[in-house]
N, C-alpha and C positions, 0 to 999 in steps of 0.2 A: 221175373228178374228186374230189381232194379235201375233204368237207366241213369248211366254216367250225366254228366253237368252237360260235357260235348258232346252227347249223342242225342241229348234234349235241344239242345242249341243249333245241331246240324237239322233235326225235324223241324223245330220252329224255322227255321232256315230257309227249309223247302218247302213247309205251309206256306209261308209269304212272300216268297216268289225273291223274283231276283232283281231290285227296282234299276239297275242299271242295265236289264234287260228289258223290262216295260219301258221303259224310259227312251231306250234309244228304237225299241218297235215302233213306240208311239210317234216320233219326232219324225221318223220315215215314212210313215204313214199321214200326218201333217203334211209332211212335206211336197208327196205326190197329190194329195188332195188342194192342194194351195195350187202347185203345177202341176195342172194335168196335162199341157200339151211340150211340157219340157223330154227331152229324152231320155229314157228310162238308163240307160247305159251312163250317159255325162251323170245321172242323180247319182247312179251308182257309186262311180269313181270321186265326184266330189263329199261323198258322206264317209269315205275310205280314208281320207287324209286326218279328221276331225277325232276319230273313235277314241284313238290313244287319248284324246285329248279328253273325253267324257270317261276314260276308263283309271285314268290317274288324277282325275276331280285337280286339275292343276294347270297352272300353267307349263304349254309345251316343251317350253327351253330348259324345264328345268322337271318334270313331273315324266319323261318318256323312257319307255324300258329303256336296259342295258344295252339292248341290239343297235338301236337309234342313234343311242347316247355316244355310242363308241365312231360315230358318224360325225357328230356335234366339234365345235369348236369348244376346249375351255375357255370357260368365261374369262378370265385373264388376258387372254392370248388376243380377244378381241377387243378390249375397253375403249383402242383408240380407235375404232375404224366402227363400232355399232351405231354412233350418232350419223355417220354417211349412210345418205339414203339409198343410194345405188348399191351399196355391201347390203344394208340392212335386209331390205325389199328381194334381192336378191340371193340371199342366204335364206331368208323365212321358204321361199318357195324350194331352194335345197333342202330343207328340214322337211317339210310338206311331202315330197318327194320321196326320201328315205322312209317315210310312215306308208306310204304304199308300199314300199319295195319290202318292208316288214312282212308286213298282212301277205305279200305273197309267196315270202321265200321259206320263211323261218315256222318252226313248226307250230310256234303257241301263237304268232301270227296267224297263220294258216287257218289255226282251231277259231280265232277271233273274225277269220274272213268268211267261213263255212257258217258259224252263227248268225253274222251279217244276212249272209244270203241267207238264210231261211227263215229271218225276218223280213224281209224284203217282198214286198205283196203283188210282185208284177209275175207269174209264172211265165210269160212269154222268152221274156229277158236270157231268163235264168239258166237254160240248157247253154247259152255261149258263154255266158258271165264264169260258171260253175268252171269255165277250162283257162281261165286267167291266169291262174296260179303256174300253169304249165305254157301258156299261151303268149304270156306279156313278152316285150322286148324294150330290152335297158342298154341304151348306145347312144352314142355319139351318131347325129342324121344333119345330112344336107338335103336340101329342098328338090325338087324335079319335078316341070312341068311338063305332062305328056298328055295329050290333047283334051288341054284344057283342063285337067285335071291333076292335084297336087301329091307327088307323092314324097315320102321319105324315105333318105335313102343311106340304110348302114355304110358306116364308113371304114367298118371292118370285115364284113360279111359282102356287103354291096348288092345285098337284097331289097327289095322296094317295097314299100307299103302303101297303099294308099292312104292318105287320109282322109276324113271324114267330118263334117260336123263343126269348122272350121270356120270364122268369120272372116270376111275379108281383111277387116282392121289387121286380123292377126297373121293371113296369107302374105298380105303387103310388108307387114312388118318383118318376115321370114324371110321375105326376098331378101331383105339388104343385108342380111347376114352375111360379112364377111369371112366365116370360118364357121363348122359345123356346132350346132348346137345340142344339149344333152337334155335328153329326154325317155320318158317311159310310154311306151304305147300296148295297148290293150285293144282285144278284135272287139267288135260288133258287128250285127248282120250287116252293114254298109261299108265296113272297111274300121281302119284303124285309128282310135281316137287316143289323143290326149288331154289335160289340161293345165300342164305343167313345163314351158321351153327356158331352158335356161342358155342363154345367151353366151359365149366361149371366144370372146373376141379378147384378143393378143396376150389368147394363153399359147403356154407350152406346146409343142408340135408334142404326139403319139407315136414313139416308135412303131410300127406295124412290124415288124418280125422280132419286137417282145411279146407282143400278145396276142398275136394270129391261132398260137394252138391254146389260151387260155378257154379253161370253160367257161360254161355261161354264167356260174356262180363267182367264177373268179375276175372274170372281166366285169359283173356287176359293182363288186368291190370297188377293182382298180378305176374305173371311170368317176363314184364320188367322192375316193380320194383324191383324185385326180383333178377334180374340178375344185371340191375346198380348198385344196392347195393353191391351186392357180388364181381361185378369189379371190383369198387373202393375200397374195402376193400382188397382184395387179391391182389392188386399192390400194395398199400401202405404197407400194411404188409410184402411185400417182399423186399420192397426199407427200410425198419426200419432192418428189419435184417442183409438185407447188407451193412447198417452203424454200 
């Protein structure tokens, strides 16, 4: 029988593989070869923020699924406040953010995170990395030092994590947090890393008996709406007073 156009085009397809599959095997494999003594969990989560960004061949603000997107500020909304470097700089790592929170929650995320890993050449890694998706934690944390060691700690749950992997520049800076900061943390065999703190200074207080019985999908929402909002509000309120 003779094959259709598309079923010729689907074979050639799968003869030649899938270049934004070699493509991003290759660069991870690059990448651990370049570092070999960096940790295999931080490579992991920093190559997790970037994928959207090799998979929509585009710039991120403007090339990221629907899911993300619905995250995003319209561009309108922000014209006057993207030239501030403290919105700017601060917002990229909110966006950054949500591309994780993607890859771990949402389903064709998920398919995108399972391919990751098993491109990913470290088998050691991989049996803790593989339970992220069920594992991570997205909340609002204040800092705690318990001998000598730094942990975070939900400020809705009021469970502690330790953290991990952590420089000092970044410990010290955590201290002078006046008000809890938002973040995603994910296990490794050493405890609980991030690379992402976004800073929450004279936003809005959280009710805590609105969201105490939220689930864990719905309090992930409500926190980066919650923080967009309160960005965008606390730069513009500070560019009106300094006019």
């Amino acid at each position: 029988m003779k094959k259709t156009e598309k079923e010729k085009r689907k074979l050639f397809e799968e003869k030649q593989g899938n270049p934004f599959d070699d493509d991003i095997g290759r660069r991870l494999k690059e990448k651990m070869d370049s570092y070999p003594d960096m940790d295999k969990y931080v490579m992991f989560l920093a190559v997790m923020k970037v994928l959207i960004e090799y998979a929509e061949n585009g710039n991120w603000a403007k090339k990221a699924p629907d899911f993300v997107k619905k995250y995003y500020f319209p561009q309108k909304q922000i014209e006057e406040v993207q030239q501030i470097s403290a919105f700017r700089y601060s917002y990229q790592d909110y966006c950054e953010l949500t591309r994780d929170y993607y890859l771990l929650t949402e389903t064709t995320g998920k398919k995108i995170f399972q391919k990751m890993l098993d491109w990913f050449p470290s088998d050691k890694e991989k049996n803790t990395i593989v339970t992220w998706p069920v594992s991570f934690v997205i909340s609002l944390f204040r800092p705690i030092e318990l001998e000598n060691k730094i942990y975070f700690e939900d400020i809705r749950t009021k469970e502690r994590y330790k953290a991990t992997l952590l420089d000092d520049a970044l410990i010290n800076k955590i201290k002078t947090f006046r008000a809890p900061f938002l973040s995603l943390l994910v296990p490794s065999d050493k405890g609980y890393l991030t690379d992402i703190i976004l800073e929450c200074e004279n936003f809005d207080l959280i009710n805590p008996t609105k969201t105490k019985n939220l689930s864990k999908k719905d309090w992930g929402e409500y926190v980066f709406r919650w923080y967009r909002t309160n960005l965008l509000r606390s730069l513009t309120s500070e560019s009106s007073q300094s006019n």
